[in-house]
N, C-alpha and C positions, 0 to 999 in steps of 0.2 A: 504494500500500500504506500508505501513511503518513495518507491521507486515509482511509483505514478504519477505523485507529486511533482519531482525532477524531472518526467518525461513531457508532461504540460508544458514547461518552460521551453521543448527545442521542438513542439508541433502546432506552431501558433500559423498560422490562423485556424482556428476552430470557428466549427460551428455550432451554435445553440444549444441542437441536438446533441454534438459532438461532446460537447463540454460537462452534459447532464450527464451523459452516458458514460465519461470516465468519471466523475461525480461519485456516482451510484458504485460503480463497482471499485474505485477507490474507498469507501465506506463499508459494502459486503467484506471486502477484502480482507478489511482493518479488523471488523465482526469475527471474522473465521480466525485471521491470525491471533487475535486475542484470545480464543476458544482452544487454539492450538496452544498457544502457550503456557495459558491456565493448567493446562492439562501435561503438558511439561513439566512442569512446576512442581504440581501435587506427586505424579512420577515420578520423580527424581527425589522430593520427599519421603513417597515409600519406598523406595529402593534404599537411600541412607539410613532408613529405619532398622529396614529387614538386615540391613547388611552390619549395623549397631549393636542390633538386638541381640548375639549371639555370643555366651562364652564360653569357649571350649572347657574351659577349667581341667583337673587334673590329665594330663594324655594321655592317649590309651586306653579310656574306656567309652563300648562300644557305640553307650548312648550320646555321648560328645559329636563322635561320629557322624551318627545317623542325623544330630541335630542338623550339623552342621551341611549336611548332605541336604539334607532338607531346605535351609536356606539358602543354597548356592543354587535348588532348585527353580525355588522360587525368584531369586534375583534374574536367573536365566529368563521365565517367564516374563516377569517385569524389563528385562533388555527385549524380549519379542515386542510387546508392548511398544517401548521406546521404536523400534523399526517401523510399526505403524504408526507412528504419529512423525516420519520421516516421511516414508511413502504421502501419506495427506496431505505435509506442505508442499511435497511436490506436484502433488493432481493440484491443489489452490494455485501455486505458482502457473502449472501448463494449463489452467481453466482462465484463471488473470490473461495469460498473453494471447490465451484462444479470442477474450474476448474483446480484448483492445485489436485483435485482428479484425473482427465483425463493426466495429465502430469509426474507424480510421481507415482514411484513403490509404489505396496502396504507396502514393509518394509518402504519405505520414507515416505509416506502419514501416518503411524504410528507414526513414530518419531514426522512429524509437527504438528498430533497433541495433541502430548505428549507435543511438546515445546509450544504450544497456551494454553494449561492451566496450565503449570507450569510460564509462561508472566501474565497471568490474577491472576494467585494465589499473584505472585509478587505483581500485582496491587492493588488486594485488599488488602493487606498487608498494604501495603505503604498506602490508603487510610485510614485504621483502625489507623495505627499510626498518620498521620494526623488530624485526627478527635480527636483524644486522645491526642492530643500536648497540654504544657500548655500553657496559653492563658493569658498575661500580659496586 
């Protein structure tokens, strides 16, 4: 959603419609990723829970074991979890650019996404230097 914001600025002139229409699913968008993230969130809280909650205490005995078996299980389950809500921002992402295709001329849908990888080029950019920053 936030990337549709930025993409406004280099598809001017819009029209009317044009402008409701990235509006609208600039909004759903913001809707879903908030839903996603929520859901992230709580996620990732019971996963540090389950993975918290466990102490083997003395070694060796078989019920530690099994405990612990038990919650390695369930944190697996809980990363499956986590891969679905990977897979979802990605249909939200390729349903976003589905539909900024159906809104925009094909010379604007050129341009946005001309502008979405010269954003991402920035990004990595700035992450390259990051990573290369000296480190005190």
């Amino acid at each position: 959603s936030e990337l549709l914001k930025i993409l406004v600025t280099h598809l001017e002139p819009l029209t009317e419609h044009q402008f409701m229409g990235i509006n609208n699913l600039q909004h759903s968008s913001q809707q879903a990723e908030d839903a996603l993230s929520q859901g992230m969130d709580a996620l990732q809280q019971s996963l540090a829970e389950t993975l918290a909650s466990g102490s083997l205490g003395p070694p060796g005995t078989s019920g530690n074991v099994a405990n612990y078996m038990g919650q390695m299980a369930m944190a697996m389950g809980k990363l499956g979890t986590l891969e679905g809500f990977v897979h979802q921002a990605d249909n939200l992402r390729q349903q976003t650019l589905q539909q900024m295709h159906r809104i925009l001329t094909t010379r604007q849908a050129a341009r946005a996404l001309l502008a979405i990888s010269d954003y991402f080029s920035r990004l990595r950019a700035l992450s390259s230097l990051w990573l290369a920053r000296p480190r005190d």
